[in-house]
C-alpha positions in Angstrom: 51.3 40.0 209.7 49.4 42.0 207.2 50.4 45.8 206.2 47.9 48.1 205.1 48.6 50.2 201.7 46.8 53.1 200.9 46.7 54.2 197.3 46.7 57.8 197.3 49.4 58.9 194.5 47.0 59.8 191.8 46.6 63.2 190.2 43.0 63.5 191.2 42.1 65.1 188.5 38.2 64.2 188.5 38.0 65.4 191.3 40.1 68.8 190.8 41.8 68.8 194.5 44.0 66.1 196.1 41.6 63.6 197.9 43.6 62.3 200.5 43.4 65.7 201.9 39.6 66.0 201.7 37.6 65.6 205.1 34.8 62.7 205.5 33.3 65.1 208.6 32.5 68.2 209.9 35.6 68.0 212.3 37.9 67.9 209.4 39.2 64.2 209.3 40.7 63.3 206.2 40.1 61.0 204.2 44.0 59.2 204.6 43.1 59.4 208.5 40.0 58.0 208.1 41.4 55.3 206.1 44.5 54.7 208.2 42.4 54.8 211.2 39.9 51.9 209.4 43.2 49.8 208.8 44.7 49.5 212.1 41.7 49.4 213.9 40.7 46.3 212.0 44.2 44.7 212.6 46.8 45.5 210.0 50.2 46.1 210.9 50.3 49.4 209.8 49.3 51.3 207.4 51.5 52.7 204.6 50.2 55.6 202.6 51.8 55.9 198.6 51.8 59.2 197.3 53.6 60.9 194.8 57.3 62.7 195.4 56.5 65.6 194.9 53.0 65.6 197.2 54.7 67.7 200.2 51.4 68.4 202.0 50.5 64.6 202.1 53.8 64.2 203.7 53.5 66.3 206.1 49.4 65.6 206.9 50.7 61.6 207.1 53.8 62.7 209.5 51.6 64.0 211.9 49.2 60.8 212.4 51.3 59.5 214.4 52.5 56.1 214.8 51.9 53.2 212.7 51.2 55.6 209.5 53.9 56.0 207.3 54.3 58.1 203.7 55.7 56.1 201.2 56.7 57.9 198.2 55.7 56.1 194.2 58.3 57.6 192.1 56.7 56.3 189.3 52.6 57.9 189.9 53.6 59.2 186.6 54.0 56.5 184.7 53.3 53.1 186.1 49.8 53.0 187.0 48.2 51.9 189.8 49.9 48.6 189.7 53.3 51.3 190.6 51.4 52.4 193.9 50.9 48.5 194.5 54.3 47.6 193.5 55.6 50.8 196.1 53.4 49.5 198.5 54.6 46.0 198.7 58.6 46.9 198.1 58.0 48.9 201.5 56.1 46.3 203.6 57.6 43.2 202.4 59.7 42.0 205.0 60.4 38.4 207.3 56.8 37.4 208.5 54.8 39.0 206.4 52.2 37.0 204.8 50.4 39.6 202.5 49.0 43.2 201.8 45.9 45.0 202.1 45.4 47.3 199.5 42.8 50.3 199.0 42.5 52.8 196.9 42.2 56.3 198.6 38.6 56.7 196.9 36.8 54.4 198.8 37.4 56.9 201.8 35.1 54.7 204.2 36.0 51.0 204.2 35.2 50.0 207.7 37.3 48.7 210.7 34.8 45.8 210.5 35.8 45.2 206.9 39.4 45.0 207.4 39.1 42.5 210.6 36.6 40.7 208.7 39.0 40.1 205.6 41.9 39.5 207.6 40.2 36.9 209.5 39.1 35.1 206.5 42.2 35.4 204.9 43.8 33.5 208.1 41.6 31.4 208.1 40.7 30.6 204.4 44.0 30.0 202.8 43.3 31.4 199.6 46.3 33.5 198.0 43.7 36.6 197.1 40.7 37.8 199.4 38.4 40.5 198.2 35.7 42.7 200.0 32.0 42.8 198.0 29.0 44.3 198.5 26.1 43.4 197.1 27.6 40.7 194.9 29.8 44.0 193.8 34.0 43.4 193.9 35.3 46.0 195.9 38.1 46.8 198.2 39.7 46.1 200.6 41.6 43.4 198.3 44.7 41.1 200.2 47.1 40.1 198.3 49.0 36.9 199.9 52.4 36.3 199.9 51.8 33.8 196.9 51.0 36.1 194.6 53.7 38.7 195.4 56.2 37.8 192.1 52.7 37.9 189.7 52.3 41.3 190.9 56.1 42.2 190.4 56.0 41.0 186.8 52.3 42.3 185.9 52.3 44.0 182.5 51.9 47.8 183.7 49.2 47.8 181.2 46.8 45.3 183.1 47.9 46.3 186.5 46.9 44.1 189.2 43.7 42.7 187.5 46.0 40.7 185.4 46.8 39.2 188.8 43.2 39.0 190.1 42.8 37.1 186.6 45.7 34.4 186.3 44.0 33.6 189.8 40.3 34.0 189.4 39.8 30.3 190.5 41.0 31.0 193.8 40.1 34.2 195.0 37.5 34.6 198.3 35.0 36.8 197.7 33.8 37.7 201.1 30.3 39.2 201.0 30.2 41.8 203.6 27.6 44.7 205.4 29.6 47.7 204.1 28.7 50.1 201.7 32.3 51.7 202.0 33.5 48.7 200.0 31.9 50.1 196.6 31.5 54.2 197.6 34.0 55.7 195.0 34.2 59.1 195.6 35.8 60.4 192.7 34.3 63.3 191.5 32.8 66.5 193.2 29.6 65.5 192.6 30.4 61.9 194.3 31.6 63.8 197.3 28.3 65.8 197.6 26.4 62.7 197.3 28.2 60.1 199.6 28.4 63.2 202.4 25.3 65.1 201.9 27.2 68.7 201.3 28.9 70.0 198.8 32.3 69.8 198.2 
């Protein structure tokens, strides 16, 4: 059993406007949804969202994806990094039977459903306590983090965030080499968004 954690307390501040809220089409799907939708299509659990507190309107969007989508709120977006989200993330999902966590970050809007199964399968499979999406020879996301590495994420220095984990355990991480562009597609900034979806923002 592997949740799926969304990253999505950030300020956005590249990108001037909250980007979980932002659509990935002309019918208005978010990028959260598509996202959440990617996640347990390709097999995880369920897909837990991190946002900040205060973020009212991504509480409300995530309350009405219905089930298997939950808002989880990072009461320290403020202070603690990324490696907070993570550490929200995992406090949230870690429960009997679960054997690790998927994580991505809300800027890589379109990760695939292929992706996800794809890692999830090697990561059953494979053994190894970290699997990580690439494309192109690029280190990307999706990233699972096993249950092995749980306690090295708990007691990262805030500083390094989770790379300090991907580090202490660089000898054993898959790499799985995959067909997805949405593995590497940051869309950060305005002028990302225009370019990944062909419009402006």
């Amino acid at each position: 059993m592997i949740p799926g954690v969304i990253l999505a307390a950030g300020r956005s501040t590249r990108m001037g406007r909250p980007k979980a809220l932002l659509p990935v089409d002309s019918a208005g799907v978010t990028f959260v949804e598509q996202l959440a939708r990617a996640l347990l299509a390709g097999g995880t659990a369920d897909a837990l969202v991190i946002g900040r507190p205060d973020d009212q309107a991504l509480v409300d969007h995530v309350e009405r994806m219905g089930t298997g989508v939950r808002f989880v709120a990072n009461p320290r977006a403020d202070s603690g990094g990324q490696l907070s989200s993570i550490l929200a993330g995992l406090q949230a999902a870690d429960r009997p039977g679960v054997k690790g966590i998927l994580v991505v970050p809300i800027d890589l809007p379109l990760v695939s459903a292929t992706t996800v199964a794809a890692l999830l399968a090697a990561f059953g499979s494979a053994g190894m306590p970290i699997v990580r999406a690439t494309f192109g020879g690029r280190h990307g996301h999706p990233v699972i983090f096993g249950r092995g590495v749980f306690d090295g994420l708990r007691h990262a220095d805030p500083a390094a965030g989770a790379k300090a984990v991907l580090r202490a355990h660089e000898q054993s991480i898959l790499n799985v080499e995959l067909e997805d562009p949405g593995i590497v597609q940051e869309v950060d900034t305005p002028e990302e968004y225009a370019r990944v979806f062909g419009r402006p923002l």
